[in-house]
DRENDO-1510 file (C-alpha; in Angstrom, 1 decimal, always signed):
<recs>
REC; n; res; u; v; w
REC; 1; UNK; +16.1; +25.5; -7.8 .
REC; 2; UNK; +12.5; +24.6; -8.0 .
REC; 3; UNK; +13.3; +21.8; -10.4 .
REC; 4; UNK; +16.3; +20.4; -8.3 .
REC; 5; UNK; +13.3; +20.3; -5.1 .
REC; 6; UNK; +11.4; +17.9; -7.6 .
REC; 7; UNK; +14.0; +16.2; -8.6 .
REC; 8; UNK; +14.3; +15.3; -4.4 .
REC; 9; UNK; +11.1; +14.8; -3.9 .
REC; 10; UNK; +11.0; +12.1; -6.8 .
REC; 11; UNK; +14.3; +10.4; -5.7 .
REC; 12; UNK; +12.7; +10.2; -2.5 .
REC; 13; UNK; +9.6; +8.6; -3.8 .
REC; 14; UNK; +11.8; +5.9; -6.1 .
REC; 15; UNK; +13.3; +5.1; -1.8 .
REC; 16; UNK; +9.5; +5.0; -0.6 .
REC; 17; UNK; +8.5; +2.6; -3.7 .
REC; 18; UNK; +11.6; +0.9; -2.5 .
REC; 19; UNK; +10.7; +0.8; +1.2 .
REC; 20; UNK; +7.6; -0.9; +0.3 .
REC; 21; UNK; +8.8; -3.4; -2.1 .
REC; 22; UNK; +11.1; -4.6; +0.1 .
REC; 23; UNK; +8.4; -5.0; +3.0 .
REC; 24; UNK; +7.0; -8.4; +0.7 .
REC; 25; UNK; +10.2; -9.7; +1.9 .
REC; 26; UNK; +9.8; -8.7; +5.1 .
REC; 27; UNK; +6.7; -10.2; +5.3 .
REC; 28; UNK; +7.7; -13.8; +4.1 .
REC; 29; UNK; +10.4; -13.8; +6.1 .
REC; 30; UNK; +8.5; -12.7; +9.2 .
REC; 31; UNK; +6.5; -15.5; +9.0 .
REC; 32; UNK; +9.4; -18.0; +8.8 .
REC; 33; UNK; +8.6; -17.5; +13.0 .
REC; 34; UNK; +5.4; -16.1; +14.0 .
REC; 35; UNK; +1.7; -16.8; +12.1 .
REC; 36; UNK; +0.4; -14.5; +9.6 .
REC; 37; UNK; -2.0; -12.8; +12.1 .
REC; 38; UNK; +0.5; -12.0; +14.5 .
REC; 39; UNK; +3.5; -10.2; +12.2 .
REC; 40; UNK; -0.2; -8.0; +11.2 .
REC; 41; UNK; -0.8; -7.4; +14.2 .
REC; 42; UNK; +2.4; -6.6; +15.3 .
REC; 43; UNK; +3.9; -4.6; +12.7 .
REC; 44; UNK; +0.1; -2.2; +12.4 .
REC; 45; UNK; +0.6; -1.4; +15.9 .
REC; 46; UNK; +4.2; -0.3; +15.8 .
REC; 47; UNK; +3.0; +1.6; +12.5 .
REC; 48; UNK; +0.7; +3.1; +14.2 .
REC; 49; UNK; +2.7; +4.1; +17.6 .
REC; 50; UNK; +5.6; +5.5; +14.9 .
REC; 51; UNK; +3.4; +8.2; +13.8 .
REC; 52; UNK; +2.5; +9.3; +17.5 .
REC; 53; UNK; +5.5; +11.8; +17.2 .
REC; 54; UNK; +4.2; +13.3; +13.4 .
REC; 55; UNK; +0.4; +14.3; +14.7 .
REC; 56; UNK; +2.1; +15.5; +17.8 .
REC; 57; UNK; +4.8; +17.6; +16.0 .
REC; 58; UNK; +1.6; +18.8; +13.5 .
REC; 59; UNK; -1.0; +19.3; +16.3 .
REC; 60; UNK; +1.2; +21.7; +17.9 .
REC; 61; UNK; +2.5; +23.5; +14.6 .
REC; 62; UNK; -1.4; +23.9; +13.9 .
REC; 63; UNK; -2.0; +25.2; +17.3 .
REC; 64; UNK; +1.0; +28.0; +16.9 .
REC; 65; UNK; -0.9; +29.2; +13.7 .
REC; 66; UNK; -4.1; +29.6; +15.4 .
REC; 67; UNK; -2.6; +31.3; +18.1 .
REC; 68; UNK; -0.1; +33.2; +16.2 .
REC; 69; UNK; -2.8; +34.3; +13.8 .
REC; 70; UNK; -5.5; +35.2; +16.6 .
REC; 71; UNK; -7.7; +32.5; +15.6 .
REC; 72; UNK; -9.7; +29.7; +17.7 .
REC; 73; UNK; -7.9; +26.9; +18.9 .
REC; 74; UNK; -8.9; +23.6; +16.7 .
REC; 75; UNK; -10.7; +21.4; +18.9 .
REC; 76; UNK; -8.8; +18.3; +20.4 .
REC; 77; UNK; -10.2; +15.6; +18.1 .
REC; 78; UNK; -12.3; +15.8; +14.9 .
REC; 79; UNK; -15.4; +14.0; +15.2 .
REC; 80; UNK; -15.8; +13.3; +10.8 .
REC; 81; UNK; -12.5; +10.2; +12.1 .
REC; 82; UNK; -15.2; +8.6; +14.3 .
REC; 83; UNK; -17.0; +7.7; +10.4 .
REC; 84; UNK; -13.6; +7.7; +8.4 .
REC; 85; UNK; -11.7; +5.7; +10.5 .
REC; 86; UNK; -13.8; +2.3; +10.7 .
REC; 87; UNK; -14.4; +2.6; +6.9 .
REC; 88; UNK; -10.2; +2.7; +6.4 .
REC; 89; UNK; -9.6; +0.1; +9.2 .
REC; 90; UNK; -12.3; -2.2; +7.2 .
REC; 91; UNK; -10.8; -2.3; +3.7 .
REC; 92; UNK; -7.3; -2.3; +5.7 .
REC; 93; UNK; -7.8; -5.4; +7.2 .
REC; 94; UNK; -9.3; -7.2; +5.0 .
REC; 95; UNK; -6.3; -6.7; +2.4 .
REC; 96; UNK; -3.6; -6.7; +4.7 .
REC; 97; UNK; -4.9; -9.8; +6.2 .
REC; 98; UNK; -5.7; -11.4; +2.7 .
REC; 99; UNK; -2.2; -10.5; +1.5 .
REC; 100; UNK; -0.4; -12.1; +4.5 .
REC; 101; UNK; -2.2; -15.0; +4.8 .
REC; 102; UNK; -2.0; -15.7; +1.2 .
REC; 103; UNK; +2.0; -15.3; +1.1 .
REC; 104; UNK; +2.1; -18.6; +3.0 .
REC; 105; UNK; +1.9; -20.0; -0.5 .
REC; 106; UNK; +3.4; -17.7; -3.1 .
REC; 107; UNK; +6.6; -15.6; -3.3 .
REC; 108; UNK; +7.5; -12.1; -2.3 .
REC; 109; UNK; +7.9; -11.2; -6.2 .
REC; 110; UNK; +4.4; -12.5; -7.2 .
REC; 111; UNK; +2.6; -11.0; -4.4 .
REC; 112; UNK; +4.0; -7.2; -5.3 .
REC; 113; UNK; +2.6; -7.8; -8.7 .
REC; 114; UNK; -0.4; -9.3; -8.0 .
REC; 115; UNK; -1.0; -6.6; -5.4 .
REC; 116; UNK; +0.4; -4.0; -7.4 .
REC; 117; UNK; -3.1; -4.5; -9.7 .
REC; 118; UNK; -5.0; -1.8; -7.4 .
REC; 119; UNK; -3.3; +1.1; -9.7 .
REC; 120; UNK; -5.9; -0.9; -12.4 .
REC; 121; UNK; -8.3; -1.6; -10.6 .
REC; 122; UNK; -9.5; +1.6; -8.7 .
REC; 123; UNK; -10.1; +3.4; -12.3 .
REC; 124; UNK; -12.0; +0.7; -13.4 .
REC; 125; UNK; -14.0; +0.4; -10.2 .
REC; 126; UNK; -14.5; +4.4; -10.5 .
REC; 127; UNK; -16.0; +3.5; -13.9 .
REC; 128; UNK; -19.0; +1.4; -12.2 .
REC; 129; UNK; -19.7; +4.1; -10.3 .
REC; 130; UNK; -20.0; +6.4; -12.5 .
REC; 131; UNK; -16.8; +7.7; -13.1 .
REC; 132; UNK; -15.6; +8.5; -17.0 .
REC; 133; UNK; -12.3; +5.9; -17.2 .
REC; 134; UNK; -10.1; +6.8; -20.3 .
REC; 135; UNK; -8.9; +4.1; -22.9 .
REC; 136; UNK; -5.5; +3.7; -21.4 .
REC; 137; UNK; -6.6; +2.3; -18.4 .
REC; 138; UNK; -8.8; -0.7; -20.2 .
REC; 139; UNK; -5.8; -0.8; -22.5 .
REC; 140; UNK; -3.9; -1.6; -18.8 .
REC; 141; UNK; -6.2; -3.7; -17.6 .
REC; 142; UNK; -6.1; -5.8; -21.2 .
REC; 143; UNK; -2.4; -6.1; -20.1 .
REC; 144; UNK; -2.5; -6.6; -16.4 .
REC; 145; UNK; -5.1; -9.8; -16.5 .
REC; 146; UNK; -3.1; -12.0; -18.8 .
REC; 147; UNK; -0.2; -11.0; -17.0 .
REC; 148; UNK; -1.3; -11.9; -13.9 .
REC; 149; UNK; -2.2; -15.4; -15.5 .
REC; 150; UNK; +1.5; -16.1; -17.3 .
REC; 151; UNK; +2.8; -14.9; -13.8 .
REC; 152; UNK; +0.9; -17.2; -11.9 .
REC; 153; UNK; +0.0; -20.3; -13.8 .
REC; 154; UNK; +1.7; -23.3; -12.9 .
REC; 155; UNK; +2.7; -26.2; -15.3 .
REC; 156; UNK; -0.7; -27.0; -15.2 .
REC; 157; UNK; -1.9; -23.8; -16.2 .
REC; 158; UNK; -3.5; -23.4; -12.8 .
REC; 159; UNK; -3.2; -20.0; -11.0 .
REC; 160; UNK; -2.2; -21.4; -7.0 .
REC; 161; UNK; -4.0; -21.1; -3.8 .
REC; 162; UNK; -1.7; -18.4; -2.5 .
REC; 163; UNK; -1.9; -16.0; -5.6 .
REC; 164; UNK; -5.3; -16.4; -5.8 .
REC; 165; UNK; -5.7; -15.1; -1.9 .
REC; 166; UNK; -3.2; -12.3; -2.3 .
REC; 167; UNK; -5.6; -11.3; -5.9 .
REC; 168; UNK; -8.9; -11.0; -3.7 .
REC; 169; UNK; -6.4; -8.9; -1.2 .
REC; 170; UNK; -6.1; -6.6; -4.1 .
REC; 171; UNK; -9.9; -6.1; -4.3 .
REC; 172; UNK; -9.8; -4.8; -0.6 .
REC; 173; UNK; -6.4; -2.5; -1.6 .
REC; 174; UNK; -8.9; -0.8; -4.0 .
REC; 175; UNK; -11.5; -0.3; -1.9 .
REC; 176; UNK; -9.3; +1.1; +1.0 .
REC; 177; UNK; -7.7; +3.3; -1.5 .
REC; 178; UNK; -11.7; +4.7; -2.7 .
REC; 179; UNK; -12.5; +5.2; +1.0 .
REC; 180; UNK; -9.0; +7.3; +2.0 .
REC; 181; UNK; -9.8; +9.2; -1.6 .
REC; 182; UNK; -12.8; +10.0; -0.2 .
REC; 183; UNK; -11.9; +10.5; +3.0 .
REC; 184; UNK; -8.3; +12.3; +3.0 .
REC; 185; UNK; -9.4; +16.0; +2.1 .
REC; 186; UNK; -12.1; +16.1; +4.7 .
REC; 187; UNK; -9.9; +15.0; +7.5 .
REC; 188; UNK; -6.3; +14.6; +8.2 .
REC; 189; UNK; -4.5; +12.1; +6.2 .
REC; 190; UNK; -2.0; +11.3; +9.2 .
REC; 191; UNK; -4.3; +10.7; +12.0 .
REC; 192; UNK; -6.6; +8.4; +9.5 .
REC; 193; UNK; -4.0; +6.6; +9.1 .
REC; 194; UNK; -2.6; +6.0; +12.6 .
REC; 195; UNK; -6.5; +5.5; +13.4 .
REC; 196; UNK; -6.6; +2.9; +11.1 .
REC; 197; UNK; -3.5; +1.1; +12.0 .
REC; 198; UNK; -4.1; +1.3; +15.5 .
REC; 199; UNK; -8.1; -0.6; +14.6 .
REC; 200; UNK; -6.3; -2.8; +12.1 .
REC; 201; UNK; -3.5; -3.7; +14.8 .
REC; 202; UNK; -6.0; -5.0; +17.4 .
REC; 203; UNK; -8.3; -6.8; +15.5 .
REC; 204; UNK; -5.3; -8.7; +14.0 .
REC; 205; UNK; -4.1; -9.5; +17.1 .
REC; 206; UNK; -7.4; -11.0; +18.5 .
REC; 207; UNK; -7.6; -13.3; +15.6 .
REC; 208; UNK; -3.6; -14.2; +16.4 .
REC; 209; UNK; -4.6; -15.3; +20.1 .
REC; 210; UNK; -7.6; -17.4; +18.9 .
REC; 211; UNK; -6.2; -18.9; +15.4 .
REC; 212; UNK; -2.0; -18.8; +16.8 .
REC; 213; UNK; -0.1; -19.4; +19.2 .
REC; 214; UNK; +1.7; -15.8; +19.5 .
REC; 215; UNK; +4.8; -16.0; +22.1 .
REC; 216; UNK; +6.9; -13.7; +23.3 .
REC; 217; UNK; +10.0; -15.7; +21.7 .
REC; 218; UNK; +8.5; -16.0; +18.7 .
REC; 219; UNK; +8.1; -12.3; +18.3 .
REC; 220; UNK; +11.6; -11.4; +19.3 .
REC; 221; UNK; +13.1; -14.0; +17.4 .
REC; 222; UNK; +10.9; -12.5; +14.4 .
REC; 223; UNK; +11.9; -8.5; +15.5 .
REC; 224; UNK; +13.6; -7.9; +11.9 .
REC; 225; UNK; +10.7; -8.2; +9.5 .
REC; 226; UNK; +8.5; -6.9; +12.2 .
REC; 227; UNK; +10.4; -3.5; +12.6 .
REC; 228; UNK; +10.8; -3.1; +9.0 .
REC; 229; UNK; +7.6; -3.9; +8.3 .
REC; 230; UNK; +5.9; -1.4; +11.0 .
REC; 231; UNK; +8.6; +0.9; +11.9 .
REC; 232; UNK; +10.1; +1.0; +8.1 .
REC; 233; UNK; +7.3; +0.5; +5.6 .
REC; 234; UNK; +4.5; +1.7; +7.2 .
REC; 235; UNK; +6.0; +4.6; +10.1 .
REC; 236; UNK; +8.9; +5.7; +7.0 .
REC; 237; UNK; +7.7; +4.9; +4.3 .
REC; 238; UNK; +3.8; +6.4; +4.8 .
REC; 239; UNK; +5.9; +9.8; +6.2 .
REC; 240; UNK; +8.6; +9.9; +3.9 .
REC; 241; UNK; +5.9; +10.2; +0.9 .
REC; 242; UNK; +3.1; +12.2; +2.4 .
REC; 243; UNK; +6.5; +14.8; +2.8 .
REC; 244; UNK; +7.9; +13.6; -1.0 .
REC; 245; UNK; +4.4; +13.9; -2.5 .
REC; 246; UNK; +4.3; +17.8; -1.6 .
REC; 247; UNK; +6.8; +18.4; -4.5 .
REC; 248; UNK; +6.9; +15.6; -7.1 .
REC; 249; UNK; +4.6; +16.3; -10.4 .
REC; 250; UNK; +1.4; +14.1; -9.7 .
REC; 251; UNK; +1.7; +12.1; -12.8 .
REC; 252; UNK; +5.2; +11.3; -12.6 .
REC; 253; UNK; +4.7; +10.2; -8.2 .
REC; 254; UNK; +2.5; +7.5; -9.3 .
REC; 255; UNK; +4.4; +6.3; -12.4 .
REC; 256; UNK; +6.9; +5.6; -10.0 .
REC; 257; UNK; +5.2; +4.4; -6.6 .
REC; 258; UNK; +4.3; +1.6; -9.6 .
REC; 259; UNK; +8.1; +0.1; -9.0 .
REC; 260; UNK; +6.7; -1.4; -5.9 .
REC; 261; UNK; +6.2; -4.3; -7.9 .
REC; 262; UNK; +9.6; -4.5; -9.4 .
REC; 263; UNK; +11.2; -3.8; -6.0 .
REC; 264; UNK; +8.9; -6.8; -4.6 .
REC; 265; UNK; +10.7; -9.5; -7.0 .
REC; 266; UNK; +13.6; -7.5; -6.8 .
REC; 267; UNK; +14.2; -8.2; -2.9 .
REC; 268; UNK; +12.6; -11.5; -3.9 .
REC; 269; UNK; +15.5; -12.6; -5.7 .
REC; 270; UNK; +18.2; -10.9; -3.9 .
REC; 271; UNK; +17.3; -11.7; -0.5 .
REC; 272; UNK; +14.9; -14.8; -0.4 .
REC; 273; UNK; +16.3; -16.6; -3.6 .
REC; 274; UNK; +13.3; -16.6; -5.3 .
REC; 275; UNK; +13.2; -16.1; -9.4 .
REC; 276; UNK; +11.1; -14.9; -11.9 .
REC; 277; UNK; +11.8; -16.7; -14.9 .
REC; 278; UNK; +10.2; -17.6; -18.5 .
REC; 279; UNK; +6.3; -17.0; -18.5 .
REC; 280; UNK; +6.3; -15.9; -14.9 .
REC; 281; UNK; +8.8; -12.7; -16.3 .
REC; 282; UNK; +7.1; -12.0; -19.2 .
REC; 283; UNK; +3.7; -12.0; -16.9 .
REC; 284; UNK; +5.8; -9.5; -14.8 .
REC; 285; UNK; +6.7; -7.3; -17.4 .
REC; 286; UNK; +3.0; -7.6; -18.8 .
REC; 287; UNK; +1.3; -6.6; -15.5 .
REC; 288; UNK; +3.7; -3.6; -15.0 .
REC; 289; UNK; +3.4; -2.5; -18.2 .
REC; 290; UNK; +0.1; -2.1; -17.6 .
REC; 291; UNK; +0.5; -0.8; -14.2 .
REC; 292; UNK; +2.1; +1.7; -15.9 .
REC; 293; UNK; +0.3; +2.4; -18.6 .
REC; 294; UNK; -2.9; +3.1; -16.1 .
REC; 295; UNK; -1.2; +5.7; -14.6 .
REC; 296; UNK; -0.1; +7.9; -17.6 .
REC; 297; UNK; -2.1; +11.2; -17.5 .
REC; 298; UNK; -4.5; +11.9; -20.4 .
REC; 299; UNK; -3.7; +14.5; -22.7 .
REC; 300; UNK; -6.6; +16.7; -22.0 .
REC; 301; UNK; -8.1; +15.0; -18.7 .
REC; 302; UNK; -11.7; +14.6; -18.9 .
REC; 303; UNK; -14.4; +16.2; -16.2 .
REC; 304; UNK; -14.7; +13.8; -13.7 .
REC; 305; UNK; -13.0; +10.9; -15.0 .
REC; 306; UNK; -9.6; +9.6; -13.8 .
REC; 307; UNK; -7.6; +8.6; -16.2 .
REC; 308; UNK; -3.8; +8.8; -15.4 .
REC; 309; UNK; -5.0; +10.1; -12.0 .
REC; 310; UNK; -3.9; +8.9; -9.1 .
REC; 311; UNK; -6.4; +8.4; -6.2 .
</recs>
């Protein structure tokens, strides 16, 4: 029984992984109507009002406990947000915003990859900060980099404007995911999250008024990507794995949040006609091989290190 309950909760991590993947096309598409700014802006905002309903629904199941139990209330609002949140929003919107704005110029497919590189990088970045990293990770990483260059170097061996935007995007996507590791356990995960989105969502769409011309018909005519890309990746896809992630084996949840990437160039192809082909495949396989390869647990993990342990 147990192991049937893990085999959901893994099936339903391969959907979220799916979700997500499919959000790069989403996001190209959204912008075949409305500026970068204003799909973020948007689609962080309807993230953010989708998970309204969850901290309600675990407010009041918290608040039944307390009471059932004989215990003091919890207050209203957790103070420890007012530091956590800003931190979140900050590495958010930088990545998000890095990410859109550079798929003005590259494909759905590259951008999951190139993204994707955050399951390398946060070891690594652990490891300059003190952090023991094992030698599967740099054996990743040894992957991942030429990867990334075979995926995006053009004839002229030049990697292009847009994949070098969406790369520094993935810098920020490690960073965001440090300060939520650091964050998560001291406060709760959902209402960071809808904290951040709600931050992210504004600021996004104060740069869309003074860099774009955001219109009302623009928006509508743009509703698809934008509800799947706030309503579907970020409102499902965020709930659907905090709920998944309960009963899936560690190890195995990450392995397989990694076919994001494959997902990406999947929906690519299917949906937005783009292909991945020759060097640009074999880069693909080569980054999430080492994607991959980052992620697989340590036979005897060492104190304090993180080696095949996701953050």
């Amino acid at each position: 029984m147990e192991e049937r309950r893990h085999l959901a909760s893994e099936l339903a991590l391969v959907l979220v992984a799916a979700v997500w993947g499919f959000a790069f096309v989403a996001q190209r598409a959204g912008m075949d109507h409305v500026g970068p700014f204003t799909y973020n802006g948007v689609r962080f905002l309807l993230g953010f009002i989708a998970l309204l309903p969850l901290i309600a629904a675990r407010r009041a199941a918290v608040r039944r406990q307390a009471f059932a139990a004989g215990e003091n209330l919890p207050p209203a609002f957790d103070r420890r947000l007012l530091a956590a949140v800003p931190l979140a929003a900050l590495a958010l919107f930088a990545g998000a915003t890095l990410q859109q704005v550079g798929m003005q110029w590259t494909s759905a497919g590259k951008a999951g990859f190139i993204t994707g590189l955050y399951v390398v990088f946060v070891p690594v970045a652990a490891f300059f900060s003190g952090k023991r990293t094992g030698a599967r990770i740099w054996l990743g990483a040894a992957l991942a980099i030429p990867g990334l260059w075979l995926l995006s170097a053009g004839a002229d061996f030049s990697i292009g404007k847009g994949d070098l935007i969406v790369l520094a995007g993935a810098f920020f996507w490690t960073a965001h995911i440090l300060v939520v590791d650091r964050w998560a356990s001291r406060v709760d995960p959902i209402e960071l999250a809808a904290g951040q989105f709600l931050l992210v969502g504004l600021a996004t769409l104060v740069l869309a008024f003074l860099l774009e011309e955001p219109g009302v018909a623009a928006i509508r005519a743009a509703a698809i990507p934008i509800l799947y890309g706030g309503l579907g990746s970020i409102g499902v896809g965020y709930t659907l794995q905090m709920v998944a992630q309960k009963r899936a084996h560690p190890a195995r949840a990450s392995l397989i949040m990694s076919l994001e990437a494959p997902f990406a160039a999947l929906g690519g192809g299917l949906i937005l006609g783009e292909r991945l082909a020759g060097r640009a495949l074999a880069g693909a396989a080569l980054m999430l091989a080492g994607m991959v390869l980052a992620q697989l647990p340590a036979r005897k993990r060492p104190a304090g290190g993180l080696e095949g342990a996701p953050v």
